[in-house]
C-alpha positions as CSV (number, residue, x, y, z in Angstrom):
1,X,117.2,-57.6,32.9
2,X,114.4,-55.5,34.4
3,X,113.6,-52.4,32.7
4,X,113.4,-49.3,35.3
5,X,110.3,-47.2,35.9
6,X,109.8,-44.1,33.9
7,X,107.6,-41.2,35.7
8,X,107.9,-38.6,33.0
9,X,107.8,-39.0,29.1
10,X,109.8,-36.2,27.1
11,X,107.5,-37.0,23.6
12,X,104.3,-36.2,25.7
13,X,105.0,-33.2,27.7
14,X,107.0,-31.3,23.9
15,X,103.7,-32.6,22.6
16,X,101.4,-31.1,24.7
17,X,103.8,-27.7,25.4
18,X,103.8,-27.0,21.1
19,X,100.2,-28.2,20.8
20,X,98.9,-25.7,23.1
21,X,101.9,-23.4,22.9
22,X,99.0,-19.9,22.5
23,X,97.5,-20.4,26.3
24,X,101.0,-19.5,27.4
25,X,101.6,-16.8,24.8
26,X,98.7,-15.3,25.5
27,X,99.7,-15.4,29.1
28,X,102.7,-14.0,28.4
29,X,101.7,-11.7,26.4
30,X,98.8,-9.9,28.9
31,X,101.7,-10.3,31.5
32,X,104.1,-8.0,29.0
33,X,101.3,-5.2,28.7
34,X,101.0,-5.3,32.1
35,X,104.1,-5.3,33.5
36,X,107.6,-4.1,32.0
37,X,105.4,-2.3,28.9
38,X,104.1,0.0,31.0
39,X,106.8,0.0,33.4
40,X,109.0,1.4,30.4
41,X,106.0,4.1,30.0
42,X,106.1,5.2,33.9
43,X,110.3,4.9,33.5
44,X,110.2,7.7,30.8
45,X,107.3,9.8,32.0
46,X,108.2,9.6,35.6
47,X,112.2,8.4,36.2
48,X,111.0,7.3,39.6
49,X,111.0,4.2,41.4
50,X,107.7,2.2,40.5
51,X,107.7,-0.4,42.8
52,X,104.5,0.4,44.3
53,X,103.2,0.1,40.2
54,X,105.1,-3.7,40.0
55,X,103.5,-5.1,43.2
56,X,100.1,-3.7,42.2
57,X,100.0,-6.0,39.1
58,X,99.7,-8.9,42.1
59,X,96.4,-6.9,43.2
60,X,95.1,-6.2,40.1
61,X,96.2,-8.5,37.0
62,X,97.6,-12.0,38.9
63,X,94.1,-12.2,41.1
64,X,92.0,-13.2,37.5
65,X,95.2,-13.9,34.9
66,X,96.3,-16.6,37.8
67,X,93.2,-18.8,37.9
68,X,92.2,-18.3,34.3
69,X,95.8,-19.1,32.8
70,X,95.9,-22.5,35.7
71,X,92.4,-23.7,34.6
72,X,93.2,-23.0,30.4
73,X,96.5,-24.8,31.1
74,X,95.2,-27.9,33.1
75,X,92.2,-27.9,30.2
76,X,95.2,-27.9,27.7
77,X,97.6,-30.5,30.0
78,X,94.6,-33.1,30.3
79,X,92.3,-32.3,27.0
80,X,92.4,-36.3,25.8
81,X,90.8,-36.8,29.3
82,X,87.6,-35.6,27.3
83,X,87.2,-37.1,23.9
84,X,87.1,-41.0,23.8
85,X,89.1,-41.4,20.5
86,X,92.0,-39.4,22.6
87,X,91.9,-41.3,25.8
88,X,92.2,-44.6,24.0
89,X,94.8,-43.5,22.4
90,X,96.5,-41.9,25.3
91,X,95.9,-45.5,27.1
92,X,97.0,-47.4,24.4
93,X,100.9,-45.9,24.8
94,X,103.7,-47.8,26.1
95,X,103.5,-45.0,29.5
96,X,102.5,-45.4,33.6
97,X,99.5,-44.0,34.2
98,X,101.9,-41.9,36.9
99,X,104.6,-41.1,33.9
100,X,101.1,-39.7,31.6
101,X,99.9,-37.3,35.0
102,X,103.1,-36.1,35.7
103,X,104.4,-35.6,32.1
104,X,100.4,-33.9,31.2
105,X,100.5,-32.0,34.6
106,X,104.4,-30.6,33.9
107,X,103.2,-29.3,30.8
108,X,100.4,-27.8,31.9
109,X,102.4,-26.2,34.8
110,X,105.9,-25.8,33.8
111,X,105.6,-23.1,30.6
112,X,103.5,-20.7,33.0
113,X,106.6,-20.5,35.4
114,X,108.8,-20.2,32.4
115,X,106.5,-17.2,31.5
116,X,106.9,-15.9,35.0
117,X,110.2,-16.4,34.9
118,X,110.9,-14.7,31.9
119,X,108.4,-11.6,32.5
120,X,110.2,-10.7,35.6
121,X,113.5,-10.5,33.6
122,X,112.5,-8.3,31.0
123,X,110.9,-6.3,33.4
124,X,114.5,-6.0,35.2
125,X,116.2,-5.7,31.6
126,X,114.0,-2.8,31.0
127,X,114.7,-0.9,34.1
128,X,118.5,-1.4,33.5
129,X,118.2,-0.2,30.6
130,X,116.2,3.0,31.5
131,X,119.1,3.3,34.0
132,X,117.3,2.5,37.0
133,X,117.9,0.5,39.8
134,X,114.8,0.8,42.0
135,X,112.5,-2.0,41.1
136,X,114.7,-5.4,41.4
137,X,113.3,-6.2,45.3
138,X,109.4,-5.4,43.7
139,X,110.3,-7.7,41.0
140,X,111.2,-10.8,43.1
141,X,108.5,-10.1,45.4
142,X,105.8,-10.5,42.1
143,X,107.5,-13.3,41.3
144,X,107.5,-14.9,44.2
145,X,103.3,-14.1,44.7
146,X,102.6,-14.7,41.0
147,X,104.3,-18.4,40.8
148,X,102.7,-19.0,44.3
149,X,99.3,-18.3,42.9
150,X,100.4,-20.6,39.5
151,X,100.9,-23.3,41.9
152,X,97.6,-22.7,43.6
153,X,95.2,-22.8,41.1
154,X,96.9,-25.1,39.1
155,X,96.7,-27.6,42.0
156,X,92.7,-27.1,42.2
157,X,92.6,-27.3,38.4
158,X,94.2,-30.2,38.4
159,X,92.3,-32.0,40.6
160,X,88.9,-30.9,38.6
161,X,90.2,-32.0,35.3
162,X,90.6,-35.3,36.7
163,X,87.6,-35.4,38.7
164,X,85.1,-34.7,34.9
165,X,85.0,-36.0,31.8
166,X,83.1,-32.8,30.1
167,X,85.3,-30.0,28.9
168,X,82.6,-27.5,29.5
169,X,81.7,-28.8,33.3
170,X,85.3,-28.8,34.4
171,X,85.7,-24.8,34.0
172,X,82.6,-24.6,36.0
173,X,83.8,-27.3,38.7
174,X,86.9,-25.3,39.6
175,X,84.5,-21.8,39.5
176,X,83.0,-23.7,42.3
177,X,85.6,-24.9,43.7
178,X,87.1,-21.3,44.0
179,X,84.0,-19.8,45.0
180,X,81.3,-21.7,45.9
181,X,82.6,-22.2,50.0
182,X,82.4,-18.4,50.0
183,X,78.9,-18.3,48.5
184,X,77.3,-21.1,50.4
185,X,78.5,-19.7,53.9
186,X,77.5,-15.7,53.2
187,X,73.8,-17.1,52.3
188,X,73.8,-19.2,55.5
189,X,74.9,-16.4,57.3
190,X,71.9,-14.7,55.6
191,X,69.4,-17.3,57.2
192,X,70.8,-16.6,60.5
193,X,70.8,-12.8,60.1
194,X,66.9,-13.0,60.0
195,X,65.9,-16.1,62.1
196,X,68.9,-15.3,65.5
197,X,67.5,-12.1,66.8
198,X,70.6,-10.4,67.4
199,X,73.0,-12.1,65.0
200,X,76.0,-10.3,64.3
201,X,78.0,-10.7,61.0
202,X,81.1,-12.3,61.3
203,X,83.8,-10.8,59.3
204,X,84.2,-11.9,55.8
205,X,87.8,-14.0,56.7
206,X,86.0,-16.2,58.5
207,X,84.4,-18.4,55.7
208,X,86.6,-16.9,52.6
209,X,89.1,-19.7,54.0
210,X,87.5,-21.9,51.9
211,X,86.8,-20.2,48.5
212,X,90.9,-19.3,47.9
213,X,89.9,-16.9,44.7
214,X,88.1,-14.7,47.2
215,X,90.4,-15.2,50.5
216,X,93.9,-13.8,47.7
217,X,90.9,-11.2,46.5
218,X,90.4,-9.6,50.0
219,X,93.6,-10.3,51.9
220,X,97.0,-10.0,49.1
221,X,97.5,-6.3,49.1
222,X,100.2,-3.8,48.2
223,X,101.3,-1.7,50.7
224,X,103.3,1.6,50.4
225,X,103.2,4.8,51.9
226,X,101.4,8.1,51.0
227,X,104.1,9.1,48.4
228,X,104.0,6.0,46.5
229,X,106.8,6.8,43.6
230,X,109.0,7.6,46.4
231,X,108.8,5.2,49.4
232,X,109.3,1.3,48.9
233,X,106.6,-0.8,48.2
234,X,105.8,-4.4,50.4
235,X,103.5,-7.0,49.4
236,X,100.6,-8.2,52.2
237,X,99.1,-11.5,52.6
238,X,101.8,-13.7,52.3
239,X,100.4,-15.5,54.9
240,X,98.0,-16.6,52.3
241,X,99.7,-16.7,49.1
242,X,101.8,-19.4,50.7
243,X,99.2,-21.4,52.5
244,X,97.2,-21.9,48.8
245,X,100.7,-22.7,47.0
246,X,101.1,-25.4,49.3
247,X,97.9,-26.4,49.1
248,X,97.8,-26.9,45.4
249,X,100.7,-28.5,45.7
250,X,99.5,-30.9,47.9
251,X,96.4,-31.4,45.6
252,X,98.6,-32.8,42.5
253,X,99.2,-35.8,44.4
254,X,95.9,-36.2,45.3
255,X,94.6,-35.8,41.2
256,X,97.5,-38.2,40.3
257,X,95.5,-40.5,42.8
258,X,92.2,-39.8,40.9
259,X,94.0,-40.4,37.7
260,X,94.9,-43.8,38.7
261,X,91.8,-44.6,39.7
262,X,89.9,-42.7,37.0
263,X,88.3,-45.0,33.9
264,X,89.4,-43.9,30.2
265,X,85.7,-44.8,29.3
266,X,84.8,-41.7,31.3
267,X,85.0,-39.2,28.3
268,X,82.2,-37.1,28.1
269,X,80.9,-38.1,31.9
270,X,79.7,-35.3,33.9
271,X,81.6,-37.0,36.8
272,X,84.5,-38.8,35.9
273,X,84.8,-41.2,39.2
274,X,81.5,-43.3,40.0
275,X,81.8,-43.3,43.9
276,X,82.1,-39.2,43.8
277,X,78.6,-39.0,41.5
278,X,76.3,-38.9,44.9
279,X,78.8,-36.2,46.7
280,X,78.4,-34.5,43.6
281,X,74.2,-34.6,43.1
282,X,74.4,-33.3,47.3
283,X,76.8,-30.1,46.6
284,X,74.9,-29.2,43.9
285,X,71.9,-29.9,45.6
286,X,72.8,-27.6,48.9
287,X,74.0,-25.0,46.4
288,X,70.6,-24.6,45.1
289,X,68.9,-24.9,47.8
290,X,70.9,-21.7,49.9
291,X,70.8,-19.5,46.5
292,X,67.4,-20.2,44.5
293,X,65.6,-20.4,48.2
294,X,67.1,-16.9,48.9
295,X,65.9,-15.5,45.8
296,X,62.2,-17.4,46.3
297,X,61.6,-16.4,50.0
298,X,62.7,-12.8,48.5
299,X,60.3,-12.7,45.7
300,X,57.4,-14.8,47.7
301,X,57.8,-12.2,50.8
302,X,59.7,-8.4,49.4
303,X,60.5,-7.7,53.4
304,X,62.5,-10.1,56.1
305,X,60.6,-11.6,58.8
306,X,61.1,-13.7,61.7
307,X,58.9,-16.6,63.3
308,X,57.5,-19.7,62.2
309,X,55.4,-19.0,59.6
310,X,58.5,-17.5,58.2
311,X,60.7,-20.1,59.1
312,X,58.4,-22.6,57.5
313,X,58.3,-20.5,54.2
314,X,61.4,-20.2,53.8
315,X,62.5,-24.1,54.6
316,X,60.0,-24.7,51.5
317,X,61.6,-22.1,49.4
318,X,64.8,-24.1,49.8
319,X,63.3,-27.5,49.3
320,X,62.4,-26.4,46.1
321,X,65.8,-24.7,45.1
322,X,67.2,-28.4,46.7
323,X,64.7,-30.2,44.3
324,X,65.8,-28.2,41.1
325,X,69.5,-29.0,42.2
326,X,69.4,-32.4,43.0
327,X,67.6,-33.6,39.6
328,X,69.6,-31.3,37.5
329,X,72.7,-32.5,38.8
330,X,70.7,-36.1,38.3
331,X,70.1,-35.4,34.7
332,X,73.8,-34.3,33.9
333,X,74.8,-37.4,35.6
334,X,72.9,-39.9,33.7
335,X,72.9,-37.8,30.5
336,X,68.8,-38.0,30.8
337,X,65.8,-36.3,31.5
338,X,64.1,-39.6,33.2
339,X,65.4,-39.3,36.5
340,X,62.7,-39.0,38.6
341,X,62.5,-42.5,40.0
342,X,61.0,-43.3,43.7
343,X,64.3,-44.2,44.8
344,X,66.2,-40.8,43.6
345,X,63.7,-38.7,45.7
346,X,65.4,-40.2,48.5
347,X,68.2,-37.9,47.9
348,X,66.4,-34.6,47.2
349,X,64.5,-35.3,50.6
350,X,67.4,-35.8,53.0
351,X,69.0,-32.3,51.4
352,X,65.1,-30.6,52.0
353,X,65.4,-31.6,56.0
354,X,68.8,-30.4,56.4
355,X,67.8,-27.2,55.0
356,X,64.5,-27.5,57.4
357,X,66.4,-28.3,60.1
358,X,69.2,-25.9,59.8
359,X,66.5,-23.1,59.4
360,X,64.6,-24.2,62.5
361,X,66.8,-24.7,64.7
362,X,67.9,-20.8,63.9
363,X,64.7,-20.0,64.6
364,X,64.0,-22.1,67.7
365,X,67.4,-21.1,68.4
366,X,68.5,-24.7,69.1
367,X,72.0,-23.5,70.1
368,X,71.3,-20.7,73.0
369,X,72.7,-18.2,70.5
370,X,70.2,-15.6,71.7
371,X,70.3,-16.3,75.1
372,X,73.8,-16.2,75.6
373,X,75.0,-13.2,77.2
374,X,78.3,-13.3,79.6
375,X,78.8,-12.5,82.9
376,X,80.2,-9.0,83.5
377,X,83.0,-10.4,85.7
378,X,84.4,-12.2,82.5
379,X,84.8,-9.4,80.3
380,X,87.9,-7.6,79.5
381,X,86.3,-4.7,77.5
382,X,83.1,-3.9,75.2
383,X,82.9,-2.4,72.1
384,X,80.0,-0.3,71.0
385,X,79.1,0.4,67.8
386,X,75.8,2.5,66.9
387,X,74.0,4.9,64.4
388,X,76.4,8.2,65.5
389,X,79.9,6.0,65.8
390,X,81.7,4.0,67.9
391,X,83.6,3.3,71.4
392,X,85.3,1.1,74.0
393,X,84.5,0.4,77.6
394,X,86.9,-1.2,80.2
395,X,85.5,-1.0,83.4
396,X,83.1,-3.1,85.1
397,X,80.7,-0.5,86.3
398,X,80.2,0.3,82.1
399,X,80.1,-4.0,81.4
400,X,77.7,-4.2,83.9
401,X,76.1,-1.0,82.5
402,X,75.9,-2.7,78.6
403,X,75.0,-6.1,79.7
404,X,71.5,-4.4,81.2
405,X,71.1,-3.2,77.6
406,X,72.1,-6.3,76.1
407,X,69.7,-8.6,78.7
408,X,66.6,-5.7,77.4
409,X,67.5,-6.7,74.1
410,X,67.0,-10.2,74.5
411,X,64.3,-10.9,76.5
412,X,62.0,-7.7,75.2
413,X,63.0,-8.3,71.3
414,X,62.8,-5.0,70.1
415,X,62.4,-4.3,66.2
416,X,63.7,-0.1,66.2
417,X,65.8,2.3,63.8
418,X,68.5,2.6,66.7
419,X,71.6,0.4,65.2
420,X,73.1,-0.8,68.4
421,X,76.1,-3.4,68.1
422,X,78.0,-4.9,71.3
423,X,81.6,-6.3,70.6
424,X,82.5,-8.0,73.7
425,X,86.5,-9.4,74.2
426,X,85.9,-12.0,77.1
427,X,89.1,-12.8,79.2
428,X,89.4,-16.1,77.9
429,X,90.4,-14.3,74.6
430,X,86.8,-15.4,73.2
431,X,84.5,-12.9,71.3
432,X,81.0,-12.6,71.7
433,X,79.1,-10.2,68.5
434,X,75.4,-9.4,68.9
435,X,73.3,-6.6,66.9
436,X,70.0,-5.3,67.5
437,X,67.4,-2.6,66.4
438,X,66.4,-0.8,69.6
439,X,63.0,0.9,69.3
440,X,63.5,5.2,69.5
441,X,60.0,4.6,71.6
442,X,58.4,2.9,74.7
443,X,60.7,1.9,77.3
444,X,63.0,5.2,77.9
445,X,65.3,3.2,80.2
446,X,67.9,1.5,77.9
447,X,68.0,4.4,75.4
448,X,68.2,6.5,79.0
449,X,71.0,4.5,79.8
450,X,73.2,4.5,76.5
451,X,72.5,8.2,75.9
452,X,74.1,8.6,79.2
453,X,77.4,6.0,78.1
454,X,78.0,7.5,74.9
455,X,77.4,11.2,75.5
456,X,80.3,11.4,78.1
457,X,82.9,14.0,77.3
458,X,85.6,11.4,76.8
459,X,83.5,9.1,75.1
460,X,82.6,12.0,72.6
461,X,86.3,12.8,71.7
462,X,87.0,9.0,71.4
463,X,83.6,8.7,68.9
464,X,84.5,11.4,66.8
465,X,87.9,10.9,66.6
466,X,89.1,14.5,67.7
467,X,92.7,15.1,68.2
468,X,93.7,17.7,71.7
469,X,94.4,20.5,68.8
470,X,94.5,21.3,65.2
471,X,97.3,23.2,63.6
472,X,97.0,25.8,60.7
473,X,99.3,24.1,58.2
474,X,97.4,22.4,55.6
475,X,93.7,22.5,57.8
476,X,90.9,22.9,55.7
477,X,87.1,23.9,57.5
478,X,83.7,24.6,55.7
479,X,80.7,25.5,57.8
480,X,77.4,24.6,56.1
481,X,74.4,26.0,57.6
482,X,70.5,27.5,56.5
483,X,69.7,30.5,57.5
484,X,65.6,30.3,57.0
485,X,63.4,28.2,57.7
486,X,63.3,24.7,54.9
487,X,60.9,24.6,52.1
488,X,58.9,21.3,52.3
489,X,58.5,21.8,48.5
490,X,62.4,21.6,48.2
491,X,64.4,18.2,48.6
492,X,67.1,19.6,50.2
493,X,66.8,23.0,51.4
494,X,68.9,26.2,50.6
495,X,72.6,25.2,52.0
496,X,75.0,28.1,52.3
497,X,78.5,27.5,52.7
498,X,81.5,29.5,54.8
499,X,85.0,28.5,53.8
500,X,87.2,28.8,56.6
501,X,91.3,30.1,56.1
502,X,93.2,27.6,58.0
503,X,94.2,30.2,60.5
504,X,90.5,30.8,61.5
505,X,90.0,26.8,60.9
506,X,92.5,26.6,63.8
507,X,91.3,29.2,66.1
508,X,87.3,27.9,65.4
509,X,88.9,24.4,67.2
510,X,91.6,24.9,69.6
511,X,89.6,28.0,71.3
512,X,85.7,26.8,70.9
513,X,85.3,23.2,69.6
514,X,87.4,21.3,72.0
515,X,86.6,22.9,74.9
516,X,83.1,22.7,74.1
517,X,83.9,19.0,73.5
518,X,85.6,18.3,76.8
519,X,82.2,20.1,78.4
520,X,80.4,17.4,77.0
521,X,78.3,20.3,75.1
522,X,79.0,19.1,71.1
523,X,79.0,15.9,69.8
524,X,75.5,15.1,71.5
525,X,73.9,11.8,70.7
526,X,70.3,11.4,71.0
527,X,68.2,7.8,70.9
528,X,65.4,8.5,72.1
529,X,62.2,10.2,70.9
530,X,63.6,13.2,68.2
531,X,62.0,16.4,70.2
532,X,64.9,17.2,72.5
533,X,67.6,16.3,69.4
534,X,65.3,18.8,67.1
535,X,65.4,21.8,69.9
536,X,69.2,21.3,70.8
537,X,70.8,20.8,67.7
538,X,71.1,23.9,65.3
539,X,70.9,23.1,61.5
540,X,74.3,23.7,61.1
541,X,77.7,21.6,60.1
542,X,81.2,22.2,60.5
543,X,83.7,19.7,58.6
544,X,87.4,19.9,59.1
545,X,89.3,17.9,57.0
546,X,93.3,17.5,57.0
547,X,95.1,17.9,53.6
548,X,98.4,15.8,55.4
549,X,96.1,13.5,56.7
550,X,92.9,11.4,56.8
551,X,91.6,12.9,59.4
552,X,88.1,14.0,58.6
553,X,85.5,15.1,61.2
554,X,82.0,16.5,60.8
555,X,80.1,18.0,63.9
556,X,77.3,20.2,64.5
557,X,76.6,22.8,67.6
558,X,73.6,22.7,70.2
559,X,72.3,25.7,72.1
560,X,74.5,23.9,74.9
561,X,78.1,24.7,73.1
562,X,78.2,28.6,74.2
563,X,82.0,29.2,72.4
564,X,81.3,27.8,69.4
565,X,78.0,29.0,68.9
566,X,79.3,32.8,69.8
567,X,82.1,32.3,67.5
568,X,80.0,31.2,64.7
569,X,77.6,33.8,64.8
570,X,80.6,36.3,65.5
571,X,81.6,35.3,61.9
572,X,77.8,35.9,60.0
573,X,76.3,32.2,60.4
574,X,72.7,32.6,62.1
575,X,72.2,29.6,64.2
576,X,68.6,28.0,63.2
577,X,67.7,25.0,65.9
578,X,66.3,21.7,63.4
579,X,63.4,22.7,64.8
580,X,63.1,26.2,63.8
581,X,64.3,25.6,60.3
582,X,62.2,22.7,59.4
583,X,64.7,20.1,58.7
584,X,65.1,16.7,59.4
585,X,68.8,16.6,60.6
586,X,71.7,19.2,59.8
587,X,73.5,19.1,56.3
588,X,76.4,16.0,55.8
């Protein structure tokens, strides 16, 4: 009679579960702090519903408990993967090599859900208890995003137990893993930001993807309003959280595959599986290469520089970060420091001229990436972004307007203290980022021309962020102003300071600020040389702020803004131009 196939065995997995039983009490036990231990705290101080305070534990706790618990339990699930005496033992019993993963990988797994499990019903016990009832949808949300992340990192775990035979590498293997994606893109976008004249940043999200410990960093939030003991609570980013789970998911097959496949011999290897040793030596390799050549060209040069001298510098900054990669990895591989045979520089070599090329062809901008600049007719709108804030243009007589700047730009090269950044959203649904330094002298036209765009009345309002009127519940205004001329011999000056009751706050606004503003007569931006700015502008501030709000605006008057100026000086400030009272710019 044939016997049937086992995929689980009961005596391994209690085995594993009592022999490591303090990696999941000490997860539980950080989890109890956390969560219904200080719940109980907040219930008796507070009687309010803390569901804000249970979801925030996913922000703040489950981002570093999560992966550190998943990588100490895989360690724990798959520990005779890494002594010899262990793994022959292990192989020597009557058990699949599919029963062993799934039996190691269910212990591993299994008793930090249990702990999840159990945390969130103590947690619901002890608001019961406190005779409560406002926590129980918070509770299953945490649950939910906690076993989620579990799954995640126990999946990449997982996979990097099986993929080392060193107990000390494989922690550092699913760092990498986690992180290294991340790292490796934000110093390539580093290259690019000094060899593409006019590179934008992309935002963060964009190569985060790839490192998950960093993407469930930035993007799993909690959400709740500005009473937070009194409004419900939501969890963001479950977009995310779910992605990952299913991806490390997804990876425990692929481990089990690896685990078939792996050699019990392999105890003690750096890398576990023979055909992964040269994808190995390459990562590590290109790793290097981005993050010692930064910090060479750094040292070797103290200030950023285009060109080919530069370029040239820094592609042999990062053959000598690849070179220090690819051998160490070389020397963990073999377990020796004789690794510098004629046939391993073959390796090293082929990294060096990717780096090379990858930095050249920035430079020599391979790709058109400085060059490209899109038609007027196929833009939907363009965002501005500069030194004095930020706004958005629609029609085509302003596209056209922008693109003149942005063609100056690129075929003049300017290297100036005037931030200017052009956003555009092309009808195709395409976006098109490019920064540049404008110079504050020589050609007057395209500072002419955006002095002119951004210092329209409208375009004012829409930069600062000025609302039609301001009531006089809960305003608060300061003015801070000089009234003598600034003493070199002083860092700062002599600021004085007029608080403002919210009634005058409101009057100061609604009567002289905003019509000045609609006038086009404050709010000013100059980009140009500093003379006009220094005789228009007085050296004087006014902040309001809004207690119910975050509105917060900060503007100072020119000799142009006639109301506000009168009502100012109506009030005791005396109105010093920049130019008068010696400063560089008015107090912030």
């Amino acid at each position: 009679m044939k016997s049937a196939r086992s995929y689980f065995d009961a005596g391994v997995f209690l085995k594993t579960v009592r022999r490591f039983w303090p990696v999941w009490g000490l997860y539980g036990f950080v989890w109890l702090l956390a969560l219904p231990l200080s719940l109980i705290g907040q219930f008796n101080r507070y009687g309010l519903n803390l569901s804000a305070d249970v979801l925030q534990t996913v922000e703040l706790t489950a981002c570093w408990l999560c992966p550190v618990a998943a990588c100490a339990a895989a360690m724990a699930g798959f520990s005779h993967l890494y002594n010899e005496r262990a793994a022959n033992f292990y192989a020597s019993l009557p058990v699949r090599r599919e029963g062993m993963f799934v039996s190691c990988a269910a212990a591993g797994l299994l008793p930090l859900l249990a702990v999840n499990a159990a945390i969130a019903l103590v947690t619901l016990l002890a608001e019961l208890a406190a005779g409560y009832n406002g926590v129980g949808a918070a509770v299953a949300q945490w649950f939910a995003a906690v076993t989620l992340e579990c799954v995640a990192y126990f999946g990449m775990a997982a996979l990097c137990a099986l993929l080392t035979g060193h107990i000390v590498i494989m922690p550092l293997l699913f760092a990498a893993l986690n992180c290294a994606g991340y790292a490796i893109a934000s110093l390539a976008v580093e290259v690019q930001s000094i060899f593409c004249y006019g590179f934008a940043y992309p935002p963060s999200d964009s190569y985060s993807l790839f490192s998950p410990f960093v993407a469930i960093l930035d993007n799993v939030r909690a959400e709740f309003g500005s009473v937070s003991y009194l409004m419900p609570a939501r969890l963001e980013g479950w977009g995310w959280l779910l992605g990952y789970g299913a991806l490390g998911a997804l990876l425990l097959p692929l481990a089990l595959v690896c685990y078939k496949r792996r050699n019990m011999e392999s105890a003690g290897d750096v890398v576990a599986i023979a055909p992964l040793a040269p994808a190995f030596k390459f990562v590590c390799s290109l790793a290097a290469a981005f993050a010692l050549g930064s910090l060479l060209y750094n040292i070797l040069m103290g200030t950023r520089g285009s060109g080919l001298t530069q370029a040239l510098l820094y592609s042999l900054c990062m053959a000598a970060g690849a070179f220090i990669g690819w051998f160490g990895a070389e020397m963990l591989v073999n377990k020796s420091f004789d690794v510098f045979g004629p046939r391993r520089f073959a390796g090293w070599a082929a990294v060096g001229l990717l780096c090379a090329a990858f930095v050249f062809g920035c430079e020599l901008d391979v790709t058109g990436y400085e060059r490209r600049i899109p038609d007027a007719e196929d833009v939907a709108c363009v965002s501005v972004r500069t030194n004095e804030g930020a706004a958005e243009f629609e029609s085509l007589e302003d596209i056209e307007l922008l693109r003149g700047i942005h063609v100056y730009a690129a075929e003049n090269r300017p290297n100036g203290s005037v931030y200017l950044q052009l956003d555009y959203r092309l009808k195709s649904g395409d976006h098109l980022r490019r920064s540049y330094g404008l110079a504050s002298y020589g050609q007057p036209e395209p500072l002419e021309a955006l002095n002119a765009i951004m210092n329209r009345p409208e375009v004012i309002i829409e930069r600062l962020g000025a609302p039609e009127s301001i009531t006089s519940a809960g305003e608060l205004a300061v003015v801070y102003y000089r009234d003598e001329p600034f003493d070199s011999e002083e860092t700062t000056g002599v600021i004085n300071q007029l608080e403002l009751t919210p009634e005058e706050a409101a009057e100061l606004y609604n009567e002289c600020v905003y019509p000045d503003l609609l006038e086009g007569r404050l709010g000013l931006v100059w980009f140009g040389e500093d003379g006009e700015r220094r005789e228009s502008v007085y050296d004087c501030t006014i902040e309001f702020r809004s207690s119910g709000s975050h509105r917060y605006i900060q503007i100072s008057p020119t000799v142009m803004s006639g109301r506000t100026s009168a009502w100012l000086e109506a009030h005791g400030v005396p109105l010093l131009t920049l130019a008068e009272s010696g400063a560089a710019g008015p107090f912030m």
